[in-house]
N, C-alpha and C positions, 0 to 999 in steps of 0.2 A: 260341263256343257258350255260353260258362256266358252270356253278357251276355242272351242270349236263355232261358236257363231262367227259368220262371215262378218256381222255388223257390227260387233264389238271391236272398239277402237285402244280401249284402256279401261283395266281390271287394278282397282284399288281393294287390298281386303282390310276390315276394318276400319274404313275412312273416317269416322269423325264419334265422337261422345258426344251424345244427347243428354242434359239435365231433364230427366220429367218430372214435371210435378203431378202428384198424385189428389185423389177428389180431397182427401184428411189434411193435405196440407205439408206432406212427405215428400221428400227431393230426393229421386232415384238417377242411375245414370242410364244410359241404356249405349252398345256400342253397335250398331249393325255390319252383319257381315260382310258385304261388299257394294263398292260404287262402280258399276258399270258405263260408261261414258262410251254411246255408238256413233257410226259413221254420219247420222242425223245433230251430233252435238247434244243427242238427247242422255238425261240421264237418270239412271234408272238405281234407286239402294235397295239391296235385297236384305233380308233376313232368312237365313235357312237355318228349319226347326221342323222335324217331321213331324204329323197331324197329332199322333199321339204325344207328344209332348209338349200342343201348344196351349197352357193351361194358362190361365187367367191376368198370370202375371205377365204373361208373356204377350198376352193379348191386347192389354192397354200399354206394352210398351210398343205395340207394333201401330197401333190407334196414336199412338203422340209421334213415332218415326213419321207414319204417314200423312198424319198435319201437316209436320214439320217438312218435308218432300212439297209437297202441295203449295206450302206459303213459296218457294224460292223456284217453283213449276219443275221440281222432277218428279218422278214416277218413284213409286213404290211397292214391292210386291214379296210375298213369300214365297219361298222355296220348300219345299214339305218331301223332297228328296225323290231318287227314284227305284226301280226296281232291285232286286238283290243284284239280277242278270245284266242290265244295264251298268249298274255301279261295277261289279268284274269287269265288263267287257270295254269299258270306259278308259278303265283303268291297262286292261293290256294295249288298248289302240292309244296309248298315252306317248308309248316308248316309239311310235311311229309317226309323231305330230312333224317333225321334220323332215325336209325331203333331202333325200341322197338323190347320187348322180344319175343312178340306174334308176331310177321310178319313173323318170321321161320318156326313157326308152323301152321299159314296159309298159308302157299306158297303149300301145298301139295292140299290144298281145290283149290286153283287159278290155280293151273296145270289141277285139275281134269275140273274146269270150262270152262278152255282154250281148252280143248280136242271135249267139245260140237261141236254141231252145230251152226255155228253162235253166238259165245257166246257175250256178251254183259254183260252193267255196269250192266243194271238190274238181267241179273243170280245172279251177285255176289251179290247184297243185298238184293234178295229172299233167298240167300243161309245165309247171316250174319245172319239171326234171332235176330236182332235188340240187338248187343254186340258192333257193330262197329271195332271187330277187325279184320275182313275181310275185310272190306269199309278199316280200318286205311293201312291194308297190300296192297290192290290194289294200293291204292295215292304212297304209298312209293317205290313198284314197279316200277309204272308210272316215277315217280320222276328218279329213278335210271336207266331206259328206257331200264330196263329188260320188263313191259310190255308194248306195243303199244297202243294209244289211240291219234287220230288226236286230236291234239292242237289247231288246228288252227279254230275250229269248237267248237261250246259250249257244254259240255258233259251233254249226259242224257240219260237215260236208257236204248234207244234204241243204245247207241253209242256203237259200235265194239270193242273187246280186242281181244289182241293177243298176245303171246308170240315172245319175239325179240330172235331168235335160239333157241336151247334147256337149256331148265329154270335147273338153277346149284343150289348148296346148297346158302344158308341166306348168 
């Protein structure tokens, strides 16, 4: 998801080892998973560790990350992961994070689709006539989260688009 945030500037994984020391007097390491640095200069270390696995040890390493964030003013926050349907679908609009040449030139076709009634994945690949570079420009869209399409849900042809504001040039 950060790869797809507009704001995100610079994606570190693994940025830096933390020493914590513990209440007994024990010196643990702790490494968090990423340094997010946005278009604000602000910056943000995650930890991603889904709810059910974030048991105690994990909890005051995330309690000393989060001091530690705080004393130098960045942010800090966990990641607890997301839906089955979301992580698939993430991962196929992964392979479309880049734009090819044709995605400019269908974006006029995907605007006219999005003006339907009710438009949906399957207008757009009744409308591809089987070239795929309409299907390619929708994914890449999606990706870039100029178009709207629940993630969290498994996409099929009855699934809804919609444009996120009014659609700008490529």
């Amino acid at each position: 998801m950060v790869e797809r945030d507009p704001k995100a500037v610079w994606v570190v994984p693994q940025p830096a080892r933390l020493g914590i020391k513990s209440g007994n007097g024990r010196r643990t390491v702790h490494t968090p998973d990423l340094l997010v640095l946005d278009k604000d200069d602000e910056v943000t270390i995650w930890n991603a560790r889904s709810s059910e696995r974030q048991d105690d040890k994990f909890l005051a390493q995330s309690r000393a990350a989060e001091a530690a964030c705080h004393e130098v003013g960045w942010r800090y926050d966990v990641f607890p992961g997301h839906s089955r349907a979301k992580k698939y679908n993430l991962r196929w609009l992964a392979a479309y994070r880049r734009p090819m040449p044709w995605h400019a030139a269908a974006k006029p076709a995907l605007v006219e689709i999005c003006g339907r009634s009710a438009p949906t994945v399957g207008h757009v690949l009744d409308t591809d006539h089987g070239s795929g570079h309409l299907m390619s420009a929708l994914w890449h869209y999606v990706w870039r989260g100029e178009l709207a399409v629940d993630l969290d849900r498994a996409v099929r042809r009855s699934t809804p688009i919609s444009w996120v504001g009014e659609p700008t040039h490529a």
